[in-house]
N, C-alpha and C positions, 0 to 999 in steps of 0.2 A: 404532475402529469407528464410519462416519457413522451415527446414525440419527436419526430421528425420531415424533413423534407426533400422531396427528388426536386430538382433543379424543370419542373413541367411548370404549364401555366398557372396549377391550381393546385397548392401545397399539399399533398397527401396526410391526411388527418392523425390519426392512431393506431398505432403499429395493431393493436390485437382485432381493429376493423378491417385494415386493409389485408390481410393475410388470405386468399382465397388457395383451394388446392382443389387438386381431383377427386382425392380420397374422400372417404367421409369417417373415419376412423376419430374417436372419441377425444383421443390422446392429443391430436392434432387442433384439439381446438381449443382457442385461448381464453385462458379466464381471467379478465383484467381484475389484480388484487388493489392497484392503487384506488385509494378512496374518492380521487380526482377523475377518473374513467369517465367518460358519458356515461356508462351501464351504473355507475355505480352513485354517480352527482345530480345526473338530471331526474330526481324521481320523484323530486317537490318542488314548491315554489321556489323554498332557499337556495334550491341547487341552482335553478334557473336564472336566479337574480345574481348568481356566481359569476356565471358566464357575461350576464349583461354586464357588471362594474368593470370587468376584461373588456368588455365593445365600448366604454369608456374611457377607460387605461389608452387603448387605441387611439380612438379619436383623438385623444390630446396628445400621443404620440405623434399626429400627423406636424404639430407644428413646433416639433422638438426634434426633427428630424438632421441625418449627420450634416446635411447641408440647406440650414431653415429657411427660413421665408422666401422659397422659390417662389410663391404665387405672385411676389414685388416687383422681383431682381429681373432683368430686361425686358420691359416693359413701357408705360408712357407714363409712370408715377418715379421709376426708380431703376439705377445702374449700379453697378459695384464699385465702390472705390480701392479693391484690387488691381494691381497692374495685366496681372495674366488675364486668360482667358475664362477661367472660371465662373458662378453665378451667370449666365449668359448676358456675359462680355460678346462673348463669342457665338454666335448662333452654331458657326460648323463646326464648333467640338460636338454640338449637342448629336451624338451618335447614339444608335442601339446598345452599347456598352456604358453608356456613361451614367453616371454612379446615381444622380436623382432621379434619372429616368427608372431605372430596377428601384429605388427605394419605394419608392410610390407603388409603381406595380403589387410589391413584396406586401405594402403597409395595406392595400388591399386587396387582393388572394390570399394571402398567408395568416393576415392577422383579423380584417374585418368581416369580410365573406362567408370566412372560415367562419368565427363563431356566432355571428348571425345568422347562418345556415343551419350552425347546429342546433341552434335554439329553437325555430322555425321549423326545423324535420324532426325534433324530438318531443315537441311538444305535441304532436299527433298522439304518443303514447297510451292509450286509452287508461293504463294502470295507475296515472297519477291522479293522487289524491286532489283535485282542484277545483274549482267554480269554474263555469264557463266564462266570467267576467273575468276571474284573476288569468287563464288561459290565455284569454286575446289581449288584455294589457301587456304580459311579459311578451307575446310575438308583436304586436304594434309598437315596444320601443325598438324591438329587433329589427322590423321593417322599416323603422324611420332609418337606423343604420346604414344597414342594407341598400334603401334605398339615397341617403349621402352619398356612400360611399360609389357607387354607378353614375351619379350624378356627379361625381369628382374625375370616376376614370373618363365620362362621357366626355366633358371638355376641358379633358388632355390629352384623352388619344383619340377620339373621335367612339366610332363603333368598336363594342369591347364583346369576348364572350360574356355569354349571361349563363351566370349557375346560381340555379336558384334551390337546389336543395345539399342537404349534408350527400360528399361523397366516399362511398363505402369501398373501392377499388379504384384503382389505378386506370386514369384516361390520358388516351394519347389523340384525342381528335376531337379538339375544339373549334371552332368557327368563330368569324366575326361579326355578332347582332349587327344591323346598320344604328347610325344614329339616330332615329327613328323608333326602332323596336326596343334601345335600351330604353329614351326616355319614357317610352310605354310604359315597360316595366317600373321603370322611379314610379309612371303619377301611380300603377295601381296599387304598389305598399305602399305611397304616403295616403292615398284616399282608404284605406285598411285604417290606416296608422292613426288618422284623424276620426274615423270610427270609433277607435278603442282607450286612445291615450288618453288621461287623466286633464283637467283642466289644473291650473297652479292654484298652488295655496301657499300661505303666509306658514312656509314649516321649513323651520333652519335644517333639519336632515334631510330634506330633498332639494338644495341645492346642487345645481348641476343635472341634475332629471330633466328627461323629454316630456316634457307638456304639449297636449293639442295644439299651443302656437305654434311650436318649431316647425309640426309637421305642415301646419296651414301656409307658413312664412315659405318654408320649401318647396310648395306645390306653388304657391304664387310664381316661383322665379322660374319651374320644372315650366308651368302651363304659356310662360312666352315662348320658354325655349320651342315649345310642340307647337303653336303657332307660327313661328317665325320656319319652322320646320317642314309645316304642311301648309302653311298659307289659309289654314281655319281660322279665323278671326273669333270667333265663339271660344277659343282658348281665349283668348285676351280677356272677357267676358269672366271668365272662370277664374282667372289671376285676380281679376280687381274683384270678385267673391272672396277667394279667398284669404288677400289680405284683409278686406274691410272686415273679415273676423274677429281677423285681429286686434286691429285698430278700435274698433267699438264694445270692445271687453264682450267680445259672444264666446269669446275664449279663455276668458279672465282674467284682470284687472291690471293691465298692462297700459301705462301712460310715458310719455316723453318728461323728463325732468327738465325742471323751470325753474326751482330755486334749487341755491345750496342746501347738499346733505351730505352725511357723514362728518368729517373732521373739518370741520367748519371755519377752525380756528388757522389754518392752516393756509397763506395767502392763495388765493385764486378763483375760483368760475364757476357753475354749473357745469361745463364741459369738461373742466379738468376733473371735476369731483367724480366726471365718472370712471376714469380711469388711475385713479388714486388706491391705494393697496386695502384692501377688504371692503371695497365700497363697490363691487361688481355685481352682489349679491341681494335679495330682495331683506335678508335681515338686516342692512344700512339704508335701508330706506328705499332702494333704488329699483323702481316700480317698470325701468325701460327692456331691462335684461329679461329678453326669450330663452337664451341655450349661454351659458359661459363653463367653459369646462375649468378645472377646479385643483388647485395646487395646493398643496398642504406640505410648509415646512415639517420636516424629521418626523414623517408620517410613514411608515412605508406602503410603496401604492402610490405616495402622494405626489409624485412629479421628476421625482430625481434630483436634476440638479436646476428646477425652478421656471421659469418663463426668462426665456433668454434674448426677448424684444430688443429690451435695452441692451446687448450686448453688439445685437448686429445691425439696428438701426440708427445708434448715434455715433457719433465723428470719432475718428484714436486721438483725442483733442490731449490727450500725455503726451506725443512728439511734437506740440506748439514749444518753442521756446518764448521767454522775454528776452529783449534788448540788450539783458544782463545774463542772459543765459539758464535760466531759472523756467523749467516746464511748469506746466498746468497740471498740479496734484488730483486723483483721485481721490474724491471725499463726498462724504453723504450723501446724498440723493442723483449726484451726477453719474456715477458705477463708473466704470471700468468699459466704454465701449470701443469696436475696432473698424466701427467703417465699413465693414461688410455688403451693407443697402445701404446707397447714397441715393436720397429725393432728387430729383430731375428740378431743375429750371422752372419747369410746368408746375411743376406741385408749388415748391417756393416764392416761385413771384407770377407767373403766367393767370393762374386761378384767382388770386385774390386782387387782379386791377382793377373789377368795376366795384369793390368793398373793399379796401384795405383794413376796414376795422370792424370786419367781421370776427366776432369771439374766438371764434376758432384759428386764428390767426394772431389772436391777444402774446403777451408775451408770458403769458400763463400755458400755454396749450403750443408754441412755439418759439422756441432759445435762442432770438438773433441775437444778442449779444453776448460775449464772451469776456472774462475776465483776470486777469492773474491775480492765482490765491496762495502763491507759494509766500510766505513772511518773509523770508530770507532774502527776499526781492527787492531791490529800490522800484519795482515797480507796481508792487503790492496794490489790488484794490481798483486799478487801472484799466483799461477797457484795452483788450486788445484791439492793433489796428495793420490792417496791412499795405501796404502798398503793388503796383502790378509794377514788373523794370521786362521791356523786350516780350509783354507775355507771360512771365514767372512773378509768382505772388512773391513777397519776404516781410518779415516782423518790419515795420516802421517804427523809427524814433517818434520820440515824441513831437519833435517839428517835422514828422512826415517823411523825413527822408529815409531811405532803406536803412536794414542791418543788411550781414550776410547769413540770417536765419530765413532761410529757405521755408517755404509753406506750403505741404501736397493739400490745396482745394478739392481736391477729388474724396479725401477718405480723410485729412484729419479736419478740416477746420471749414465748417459751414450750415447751416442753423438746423436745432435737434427738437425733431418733434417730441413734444414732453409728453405723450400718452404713454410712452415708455419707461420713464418714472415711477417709483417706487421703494418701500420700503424695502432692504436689503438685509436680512437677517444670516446669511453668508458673510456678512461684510461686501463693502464697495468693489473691492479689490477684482470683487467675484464677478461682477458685472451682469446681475440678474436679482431677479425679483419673485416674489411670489404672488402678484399679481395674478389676479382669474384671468382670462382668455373670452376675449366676444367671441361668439361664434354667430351671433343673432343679437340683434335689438331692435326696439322699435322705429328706432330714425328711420334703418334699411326700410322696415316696411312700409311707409309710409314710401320712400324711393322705387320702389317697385312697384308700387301703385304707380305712381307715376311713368315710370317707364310703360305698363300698359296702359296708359292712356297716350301716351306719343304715340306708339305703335298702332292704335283707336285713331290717331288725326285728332285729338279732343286735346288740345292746348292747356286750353281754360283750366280743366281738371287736375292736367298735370301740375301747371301754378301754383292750383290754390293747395295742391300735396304736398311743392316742394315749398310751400312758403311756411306749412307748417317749420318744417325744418327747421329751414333760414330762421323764425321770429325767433327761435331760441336761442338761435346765435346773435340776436338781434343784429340781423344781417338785413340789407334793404332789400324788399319784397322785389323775384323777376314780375317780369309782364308774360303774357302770354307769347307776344310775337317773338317773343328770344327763347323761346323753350325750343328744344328739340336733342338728339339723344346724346350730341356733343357734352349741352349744358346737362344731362341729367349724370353723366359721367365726372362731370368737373366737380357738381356735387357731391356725385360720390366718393370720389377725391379729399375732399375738402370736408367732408363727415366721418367716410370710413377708412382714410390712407391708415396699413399697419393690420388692422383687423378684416379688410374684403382681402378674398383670395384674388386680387387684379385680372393676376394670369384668365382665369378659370370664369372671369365675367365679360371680360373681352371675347374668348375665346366662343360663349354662348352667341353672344354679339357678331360675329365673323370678323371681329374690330382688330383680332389684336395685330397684325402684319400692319394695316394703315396707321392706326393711333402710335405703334413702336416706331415706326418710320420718319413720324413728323415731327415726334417728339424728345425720344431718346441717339443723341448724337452719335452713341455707341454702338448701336445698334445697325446702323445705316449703311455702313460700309459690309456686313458679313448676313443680314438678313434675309430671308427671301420666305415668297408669300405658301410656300408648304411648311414651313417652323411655327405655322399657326398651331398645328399640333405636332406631340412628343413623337418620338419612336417608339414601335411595339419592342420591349426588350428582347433583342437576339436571342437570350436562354431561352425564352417561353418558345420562339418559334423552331429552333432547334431539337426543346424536349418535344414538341408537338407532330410526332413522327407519322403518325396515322391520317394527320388531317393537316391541309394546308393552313397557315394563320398568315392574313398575309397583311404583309409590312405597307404603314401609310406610306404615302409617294414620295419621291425628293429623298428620299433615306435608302442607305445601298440595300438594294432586293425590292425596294418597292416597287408598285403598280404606277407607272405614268401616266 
């Protein structure tokens, strides 16, 4: 399929669509010969389902992105162990130029929008051969998309344009929905979506498919936001409906895991097993996973170059020296990582003081200690140790006293959450996995239940939600009188660090200026309370020649 794109807010689709002229002369009109065309793809189901595995190709492009897990990186879970300003070290780079803020943008205008839309205005077609069933199935995963993806721009840029059908010429005058009328639009394609979409079944080819839960789990966390939005508490009402869909299999048979499965053999936990390599999926048993998008070694389609978690979430623990001068080899299971996201204080020890021996917290599911595994070592097998001299960490001898091996605590050496573990059929070296991707599980919803019951003043409810959780961790049950949205947060911490978009749940919350301020050291000094959301990227408002697009505040050109 040629296409291309003008540098406007809303990618121009296909060159033989967009061509409009005065004339009406025969010659002038294009007949798209490629067999990829809309004219020539979308005329059956198969074509249909073409375009959707592309809105899934996307999707999991969101978090393969050139600069990934922004939704962590300055935040109250996590900071960069980069020295520069990058990952938002620095709040004041983050400008209308700056490289995540357009990636995002691009990943949905260009890529998700786009063919969501096209699905959704093509399937009007009266000539295709289909059932009215199979019809609203293929647009209800389209609108589950569609609506993600608005629900992604919504709490990162605040109020976004809304285009909600394919466009067939060139627009220069877009507007910005409030945040209000975008999430409108989210709940009413995911209330479609939940209409139409298929419950799950026990079928290893539909792994990675949108089932009724996704959309229900969506609408749960869409219907606080519209509450907290408008001050209807009848949302809230709506949220705890529609998770309790979920949760009570009215959606299909979706449970919290409680014992080991999958590779059993393999030291560790129920918690760790859920994020162990091919045990994401409901054919290893794993009955928790609503939405996990889906990587396939030497597949093409299948990922590229894999789930790069483990690359940017564990320490560059290779520039540790020993005593002897002997670093810490990359091998098996540990990969190759560089420190990229460095866990905050808060995550590491802050969360787990009134339960230290909470599962999730086991040294199965997190790596405080370190070891030298070079042979070549007289200090082979030995536990790394370090010492502080003035403030600067350095390797200690074995009676404690310093080397002069120097230690960055910031990015190489400090405990590695193991959810990012994994088989590595690149080799180590490669420092990635092929690991599925959460995108959804049931813990979360059970969490969201919760969260609308705080927001409800119902304590009790939230407890006895969040203790589901807790028991699995066999973690000591809250009380009611400690519940409230701090703790439903530290939870979700402490459940979902790595797999919640942080950013983008704060962000619903109006949290994330306070929570980064109290929390993230680095933040402190460059923050300020309009970096709650991104900048509209300068190109979009530049090509937007016809119509104002105007820039959130605090950002040069913005409204104050």
């Amino acid at each position: 399929m040629k296409k291309f794109s003008l540098y406007i807010i809303y990618p121009l689709i296909f060159i033989g669509l967009l061509l409009n002229t005065a004339c009406n002369d025969d010659f002038l009109n294009e007949i798209p010969l490629d067999r990829f065309s809309p004219e020539n793809l979308l005329v059956n189901k198969a074509g249909f389902e073409t375009v959707i595995v592309a809105l899934h190709n996307e999707a999991r492009a969101e978090q393969t992105l050139d600069r990934p897990d922004q939704m962590g990186a300055g935040t109250d879970v996590s900071t960069s162990g980069v020295a520069d300003g990058r990952f938002f070290n620095n709040y004041r780079d983050i400008l209308p130029e700056d490289q995540i803020v357009n990636y995002y943008w691009d990943w949905a205008y260009a890529s998700m929008l786009k063919n969501a839309n096209l699905i959704i205005s093509r399937a009007e077609n009266p000539n295709i051969n289909w059932t009215n069933e199979e019809k609203n199935a293929v647009v209800a995963e389209a609108k589950f998309f569609r609506a993600f993806t608005y629900n992604t721009l919504v709490n990162l840029f605040g109020g976004v344009p809304i285009v909600d059908r394919e466009l067939t010429e060139p627009k220069y005058d877009f507007v910005r929905a409030s945040r209000l009328e975008v999430l409108e639009f989210v709940k009413d394609d995911l209330e479609f979506a939940i209409a139409w979409l298929p419950v799950v079944e026990n079928n290893p080819s539909k792994d990675g498919r949108i089932f009724k839960a996704a959309a229900l789990h969506l609408l749960a966390e869409v219907y606080i936001s519209l509450a907290l939005e408008t001050g209807n508490t009848s949302y809230l009402d709506k949220s705890i409906e529609a998770s309790t869909a979920v949760i009570n299999k009215s959606a299909g048979n979706y449970q919290l895991m409680t014992q080991r499965f999958g590779n059993t053999q393999r030291p560790g936990d129920v918690f760790s097993d859920l994020f162990w390599t091919n045990q994401q999926n409901r054919t290893s048993g794993n009955l928790e996973t609503i939405w996990a998008v889906q990587f396939e070694f030497q597949t093409i389609g299948g990922g590229g170059g894999g789930n790069v978690h483990l690359r940017w979430w564990g320490p560059k623990f290779e520039d540790v020296r020993s005593p002897d001068g002997r670093r810490i080899l990359v091998g098996d299971s540990l990969g190759r990582s560089q420190g990229g996201n460095r866990p905050l204080n808060y995550f590491f020890y802050d969360i787990w003081q009134d339960d230290w021996n909470d599962m999730r917290n086991s040294h199965h599911n997190i790596r405080r200690d370190w070891y030298y595994n070079d042979p070549t070592s007289s200090f082979f097998g030995e536990k790394v140790k370090i010492v502080k001299v003035n403030g600067n960490a350095f390797i200690a001898n074995r009676d404690g006293t310093p080397t002069n091996f120097g230690v960055d605590t910031l990015r190489w050496f400090y405990p590695m959450i193991r959810k990012i573990e994994g088989e590595m059929p690149l080799g180590a070296i490669q420092g990635r996995t092929n690991n599925d991707q959460y995108r959804m599980r049931l813990a979360e919803t059970y969490l969201l239940r919760a969260e609308a019951y705080v927001h409800k003043n119902d304590p009790v409810s939230a407890a006895a939600d969040l203790n589901v959780v807790r028991a699995r961790a066999r973690a000591l049950p809250v009380t009611p009188d400690k519940v409230n949205l701090d703790y439903i947060l530290d939870e979700r911490a402490r459940e979902l660090i790595i797999e919640e978009p942080r950013r983008r749940t704060l962000v619903r919350l109006g949290l994330l200026y306070e929570r980064t301020m109290r929390y993230n050291y680095r933040a402190q000094s460059n923050m300020e309370p309009y970096h709650e959301l991104w900048p509209i990227p300068q190109k979009a408002i530049d090509a937007n020649r016809e119509a104002v697009l105007r820039q959130n505040p605090g950002y040069p050109g913005g409204i104050e």
